[in-house]
N, C-alpha and C positions, 0 to 999 in steps of 0.2 A: 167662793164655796166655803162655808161655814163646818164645824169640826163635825157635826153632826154626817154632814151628807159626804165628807172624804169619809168618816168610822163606815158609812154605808157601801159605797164605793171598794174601800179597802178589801171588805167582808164580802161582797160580792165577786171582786176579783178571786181572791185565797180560796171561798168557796167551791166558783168557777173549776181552779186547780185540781180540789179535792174532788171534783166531782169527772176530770177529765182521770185523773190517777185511777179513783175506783173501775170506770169502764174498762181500763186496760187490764185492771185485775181482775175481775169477771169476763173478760175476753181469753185472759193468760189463764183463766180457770177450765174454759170449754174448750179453747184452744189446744192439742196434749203434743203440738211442736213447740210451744214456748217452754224455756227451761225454768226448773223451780225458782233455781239464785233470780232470775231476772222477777220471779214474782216475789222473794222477798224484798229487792231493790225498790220493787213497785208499793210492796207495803212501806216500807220505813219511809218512800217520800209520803203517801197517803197520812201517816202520823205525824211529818214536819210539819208539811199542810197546815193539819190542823195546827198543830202546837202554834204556827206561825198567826194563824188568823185571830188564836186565843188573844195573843200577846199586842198584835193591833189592836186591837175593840178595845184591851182592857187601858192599853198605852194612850189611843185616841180620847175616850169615855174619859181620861181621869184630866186630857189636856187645857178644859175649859176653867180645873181649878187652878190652873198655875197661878196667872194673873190676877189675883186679888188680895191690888193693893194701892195704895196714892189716893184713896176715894177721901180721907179723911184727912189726911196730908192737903191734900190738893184743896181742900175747904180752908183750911190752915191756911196755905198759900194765899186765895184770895181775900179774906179776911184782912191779912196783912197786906197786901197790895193798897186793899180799899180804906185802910188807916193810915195809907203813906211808908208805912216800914217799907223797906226793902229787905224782900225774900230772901232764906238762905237756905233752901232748899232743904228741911230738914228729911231724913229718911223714915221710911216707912216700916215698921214691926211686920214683920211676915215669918209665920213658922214654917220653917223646912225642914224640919223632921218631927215628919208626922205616921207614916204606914210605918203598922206594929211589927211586919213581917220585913225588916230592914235588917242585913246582920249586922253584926256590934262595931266591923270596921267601916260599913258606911255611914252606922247613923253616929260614930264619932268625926267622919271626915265632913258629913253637913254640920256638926255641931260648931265643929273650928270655921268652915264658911261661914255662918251667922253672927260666930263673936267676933269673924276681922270686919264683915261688914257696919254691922253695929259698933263696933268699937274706933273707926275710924280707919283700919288700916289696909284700908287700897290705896296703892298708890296709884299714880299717873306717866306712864311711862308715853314718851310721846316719839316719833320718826320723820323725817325729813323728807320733804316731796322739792326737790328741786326744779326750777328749770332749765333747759337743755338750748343751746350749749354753754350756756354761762355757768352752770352748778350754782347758781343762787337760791337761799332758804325759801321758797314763797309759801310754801303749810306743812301742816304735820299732821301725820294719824296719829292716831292715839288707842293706847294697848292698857289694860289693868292687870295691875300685879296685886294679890292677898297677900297677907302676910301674918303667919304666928306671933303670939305673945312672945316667943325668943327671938324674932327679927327675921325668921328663916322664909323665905318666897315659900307658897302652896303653889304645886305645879297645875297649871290646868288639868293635865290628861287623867292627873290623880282624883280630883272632886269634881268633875265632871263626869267622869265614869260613874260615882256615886248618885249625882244629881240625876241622869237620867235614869238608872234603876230606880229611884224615888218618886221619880215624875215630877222634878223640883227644875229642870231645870232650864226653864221659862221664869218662875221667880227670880231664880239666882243672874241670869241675865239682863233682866231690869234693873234690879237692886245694883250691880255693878254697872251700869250704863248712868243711872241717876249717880252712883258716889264717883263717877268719872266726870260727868257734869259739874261736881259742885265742886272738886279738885281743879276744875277750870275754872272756875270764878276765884277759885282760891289764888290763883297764880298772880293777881293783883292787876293795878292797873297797864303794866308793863307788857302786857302779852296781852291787851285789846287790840293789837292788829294782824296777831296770827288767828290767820283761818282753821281750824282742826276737824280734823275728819275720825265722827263717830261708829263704830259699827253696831247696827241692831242686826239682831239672830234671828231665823225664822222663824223660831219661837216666840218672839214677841209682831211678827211680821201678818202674822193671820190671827190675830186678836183681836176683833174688833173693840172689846169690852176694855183691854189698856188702851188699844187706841184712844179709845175717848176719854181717860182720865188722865193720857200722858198728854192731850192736847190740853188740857187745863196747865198741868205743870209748866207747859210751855207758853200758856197766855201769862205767867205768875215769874215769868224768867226772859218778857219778848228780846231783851237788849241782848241777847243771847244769841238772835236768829245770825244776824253778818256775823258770825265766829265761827258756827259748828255748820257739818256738812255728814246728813246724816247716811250712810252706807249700808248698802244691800248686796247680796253676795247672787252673782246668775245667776243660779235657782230657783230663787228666793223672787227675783223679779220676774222670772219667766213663766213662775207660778202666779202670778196677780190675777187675782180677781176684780170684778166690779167693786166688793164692798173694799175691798185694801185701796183699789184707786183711789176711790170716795177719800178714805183717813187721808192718803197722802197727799191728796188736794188741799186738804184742809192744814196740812203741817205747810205744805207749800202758799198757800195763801197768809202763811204770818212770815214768810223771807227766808224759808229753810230752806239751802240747795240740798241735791240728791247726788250719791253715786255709786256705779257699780263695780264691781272688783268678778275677779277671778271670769271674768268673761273668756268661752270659750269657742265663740260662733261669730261670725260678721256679721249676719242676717236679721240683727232683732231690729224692730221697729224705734228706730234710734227719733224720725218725727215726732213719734207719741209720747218718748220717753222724756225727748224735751220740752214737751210741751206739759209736761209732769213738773219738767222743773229739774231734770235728771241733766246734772251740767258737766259731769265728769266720767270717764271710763276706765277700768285701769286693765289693761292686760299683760299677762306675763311676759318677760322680754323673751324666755322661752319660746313662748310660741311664736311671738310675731318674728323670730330669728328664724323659725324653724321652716313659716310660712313663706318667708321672703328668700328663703335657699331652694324652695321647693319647684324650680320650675317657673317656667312664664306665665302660667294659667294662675297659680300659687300667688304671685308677685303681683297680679293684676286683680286677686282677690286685696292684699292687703292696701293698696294705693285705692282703691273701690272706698274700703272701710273709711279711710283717712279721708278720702273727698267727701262720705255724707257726714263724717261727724264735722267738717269744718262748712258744711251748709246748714248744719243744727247748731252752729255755735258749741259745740261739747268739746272741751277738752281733752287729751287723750294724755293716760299718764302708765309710762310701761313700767311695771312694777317686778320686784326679784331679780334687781340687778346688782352683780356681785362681779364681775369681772371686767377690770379697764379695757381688755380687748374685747367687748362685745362693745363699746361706746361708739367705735368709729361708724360702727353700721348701723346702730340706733339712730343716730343723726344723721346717717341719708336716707332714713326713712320718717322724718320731717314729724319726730316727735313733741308732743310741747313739753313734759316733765317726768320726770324719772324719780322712781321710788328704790333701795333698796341697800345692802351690806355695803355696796363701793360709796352709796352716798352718807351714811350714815344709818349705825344701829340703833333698836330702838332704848334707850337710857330715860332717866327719870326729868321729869317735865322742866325742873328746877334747871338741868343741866341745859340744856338746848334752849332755855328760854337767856340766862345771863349768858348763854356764848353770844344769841344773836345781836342784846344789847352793848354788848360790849364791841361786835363789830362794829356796829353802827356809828358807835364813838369814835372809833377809828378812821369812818370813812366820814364822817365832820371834822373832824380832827384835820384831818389831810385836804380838807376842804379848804376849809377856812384860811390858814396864810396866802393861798390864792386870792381869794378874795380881798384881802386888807390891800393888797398889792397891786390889784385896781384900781 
């Protein structure tokens, strides 16, 4: 479904409302048992209404400009491919403050967005997905942090409230997805054999117009594909369309896994998903705790879950775990990996990446006199 026909959709539902509120006000009018308060009640929703469907249409209508960017970048990249350079991903110039009717504290909070993005200063903050029950490092996600010209973090909750009053913030989500990408090549050769897990926003999710210039970035980056594992939030997938399938066949057909996060239902069509290429799931330990205390009916829905994702090959990784006594019941419910505060937070990419070489030395290290001594 293209932005065009949800703007229509949206307008027809909101209308729908508007147009269910009036009758009951012209009902409450001829009506002289309905009381007044309840026809003012009935007028103020009748004005939300609208106000409401205003703010779609204009929120919708403005969503097709977010994404325009990489078209020229992305020429840059092949060019260089096609001379033998190897690409370094440079970033793309996008202006994010642009509506004149912005106040002076948002369009200063996108203006600091723009100069950490362009100035370099995202960093790469990465999280530890271990296996169960061994706690060993086998991937990480990966989180972006901005940061001011005085070193201070920009909190999300702060420019992002601005970015979406702008309708920026589908730009701003790319732009930080690509300088998290190129923070991963940055990390050098030593951490080619961590897998990392991206997330893209649904803002970028139903674009078809970045889809296809982010799939050139990715023809101009392919050594890239066994490393990154790019993530979609339930929503986000359970909203798929034909044309988003199409994109992520096509991201799928150059080696990119898929996964879902924050899943809240057992039921989705876990066959199609992997045949998407969709290899990983992650649900909150919360619920599967909550699901597995619940009853027999309850117990026998989450062991259901487990049996089809280990007939799809899909990994299951229960994520938001923060307490060593929820561990023993995690693992008799025949998890493969655990995400969360008890396994490690998420810190800057540098750190997690020389802790794990350094174990590694360790366990050579401890290797090796065995060996001689054969």
């Amino acid at each position: 479904m293209n932005i065009r026909e949800r703007t229509s959709r949206y307008s027809a539902a909101v209308l729908f409302l508007a147009g269910v509120t009036g009758f009951f006000m012209v009902t409450a009018a001829i009506n002289q048992q309905f009381k007044p308060d309840l026809e003012i009640w009935l007028g103020a929703a009748l004005v939300a209404s609208l106000l409401l469907h205003a703010r779609a249409g204009f929120a919708l209508s403005q969503a097709q400009r977010e994404i325009d960017m990489l078209e020229r970048e992305a020429n840059k990249l092949k060019q260089e491919k096609d001379s033998g350079k190897k690409p370094i991903a440079p970033m793309p110039k996008v202006e994010l403050v642009t509506a004149k009717d912005l106040s002076a504290d948002d369009a200063s909070m996108l203006e600091r967005v723009k100069s950490a993005i362009e100035n370099e200063r995202v960093d790469l903050y990465l999280q530890p997905i271990v296996s169960l029950p061994q706690r060993k490092v086998r991937y990480f996600e990966s989180f972006s942090r901005l940061r001011n010209e005085d070193g201070s973090i920009l909190r999300p909750v702060a420019y992002l409230e601005a970015a979406e009053r702008a309708n920026r913030i589908g730009a701003i989500d790319n732009l930080i997805l690509l300088r998290a990408v190129q923070a991963l090549r940055n990390l050098g050769p030593e951490a080619q054999h961590h897998r990392i897990f991206c997330n893209i926003s649904p803002a970028t999710l139903f674009d078809d117009d970045f889809f296809t210039r982010f799939t050139d970035y990715l023809d101009a980056n392919e050594d890239l594909a066994p490393r990154l594992v790019f993530e979609f939030t339930y929503p986000a997938v359970e909203m798929m369309c034909g044309a988003v399938e199409k994109n992520l066949d096509a991201i799928a057909r150059r080696g990119y896994a898929f996964s879902v996060d924050h899943v809240r239902r057992f039921d989705l069509n876990w066959k199609k998903l992997r045949e998407r290429n969709f290899r990983y799931v992650k649900c909150s330990s919360a619920m599967l705790l909550s699901e597995n205390n619940g009853g027999e009916q309850a117990r026998m829905r989450v062991r259901g879950f487990r049996k089809r994702l280990r007939e799809h090959n899909i990994d299951l990784i229960v994520e938001k775990v923060e307490f060593e006594s929820h561990v023993p019941e995690i693992l008799t419910l025949g998890i493969d990996y655990g995400q969360g505060e008890l396994f490690g937070p998420p810190r800057p990419a540098e750190f997690y990446i020389h802790s794990e070489n350094e174990a590694e030395a360790e366990d050579v290290s401890s290797v090796v006199p065995f060996a001689k001594a054969s």
